[in-house]
C-alpha positions in Angstrom: 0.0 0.0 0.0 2.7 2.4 0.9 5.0 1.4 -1.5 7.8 1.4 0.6 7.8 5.0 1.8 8.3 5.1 5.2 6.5 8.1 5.7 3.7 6.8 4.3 3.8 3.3 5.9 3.6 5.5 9.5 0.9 7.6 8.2 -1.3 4.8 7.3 -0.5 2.9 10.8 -1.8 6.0 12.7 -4.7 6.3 10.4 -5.3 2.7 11.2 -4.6 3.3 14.3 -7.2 6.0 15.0 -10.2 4.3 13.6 -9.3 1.0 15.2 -9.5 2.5 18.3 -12.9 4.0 17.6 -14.1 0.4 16.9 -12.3 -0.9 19.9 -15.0 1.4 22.0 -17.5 0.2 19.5 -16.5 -3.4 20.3 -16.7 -2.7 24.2 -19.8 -1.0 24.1 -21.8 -3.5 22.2 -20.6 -6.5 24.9 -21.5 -4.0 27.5 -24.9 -4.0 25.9 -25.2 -7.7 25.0 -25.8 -6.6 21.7 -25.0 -9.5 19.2 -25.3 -7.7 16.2 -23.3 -4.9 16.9 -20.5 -7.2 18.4 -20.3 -9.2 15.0 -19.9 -5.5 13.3 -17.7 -4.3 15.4 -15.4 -7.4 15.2 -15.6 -7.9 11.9 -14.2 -4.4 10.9 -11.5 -4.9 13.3 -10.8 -8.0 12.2 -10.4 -6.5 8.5 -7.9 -3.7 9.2 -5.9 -6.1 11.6 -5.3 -8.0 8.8 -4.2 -5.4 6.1 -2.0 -3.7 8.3 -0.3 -7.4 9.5 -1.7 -7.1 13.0 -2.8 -10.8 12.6 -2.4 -11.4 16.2 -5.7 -9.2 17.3 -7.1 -10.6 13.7 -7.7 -13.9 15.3 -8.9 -12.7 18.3 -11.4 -10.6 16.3 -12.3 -13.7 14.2 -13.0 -15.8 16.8 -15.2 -13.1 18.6 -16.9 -12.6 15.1 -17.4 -16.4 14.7 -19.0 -16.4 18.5 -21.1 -13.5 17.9 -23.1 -15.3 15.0 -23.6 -18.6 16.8 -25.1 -16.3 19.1 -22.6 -18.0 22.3 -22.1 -15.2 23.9 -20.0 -16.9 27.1 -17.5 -17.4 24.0 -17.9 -13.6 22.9 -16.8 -12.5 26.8 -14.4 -15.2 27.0 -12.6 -13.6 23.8 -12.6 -9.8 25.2 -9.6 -10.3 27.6 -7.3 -11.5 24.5 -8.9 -8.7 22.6 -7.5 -6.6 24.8 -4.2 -7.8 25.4 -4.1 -8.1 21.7 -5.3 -4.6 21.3 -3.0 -3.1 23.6 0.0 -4.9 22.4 -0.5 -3.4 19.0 -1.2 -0.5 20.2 2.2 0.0 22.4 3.9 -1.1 19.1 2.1 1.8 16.8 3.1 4.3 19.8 7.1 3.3 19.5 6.9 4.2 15.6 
């Protein structure tokens, strides 16, 4: 995507980063609301970006949240949010040392 320009490569990580983060409290907030839908959305775009950017870490997690959502299990979809997390904030401590 950034054909090899650093400057570019650092401006599309902190793009990524900004909206990720806005999905993260997207994420949160639907499994604070028990709200199935909304979790599978949320999860699902995250899961997306992960992946283009290489976060594939936090694109697992993200799948397997997804996956939970739509068989409706939600003990799996709260079991999933404290690796999201991790996940999320691993990445997120790596995009902060660029």
């Amino acid at each position: 995507i950034s054909g090899g320009d650093a400057t570019a490569e650092r401006d599309i990580l902190l793009d990524f980063r900004h909206v990720n983060d806005q999905d993260a409290v997207m994420l949160e907030q639907a499994v604070a609301k028990s709200d199935i839908p909304q979790v599978t959305r949320a999860s699902h775009r995250i899961k997306g970006a992960s992946r283009m950017v290489g976060a594939l870490a936090l694109a697992g997690v993200c799948e397997r949240i997804e996956h939970a959502s739509r068989a409706n299990d939600w003990p799996a979809v709260e079991a999933g949010m404290g690796a999201f997390h991790q996940e999320w904030r691993r990445l997120n401590a790596h995009l902060d040392s660029l």
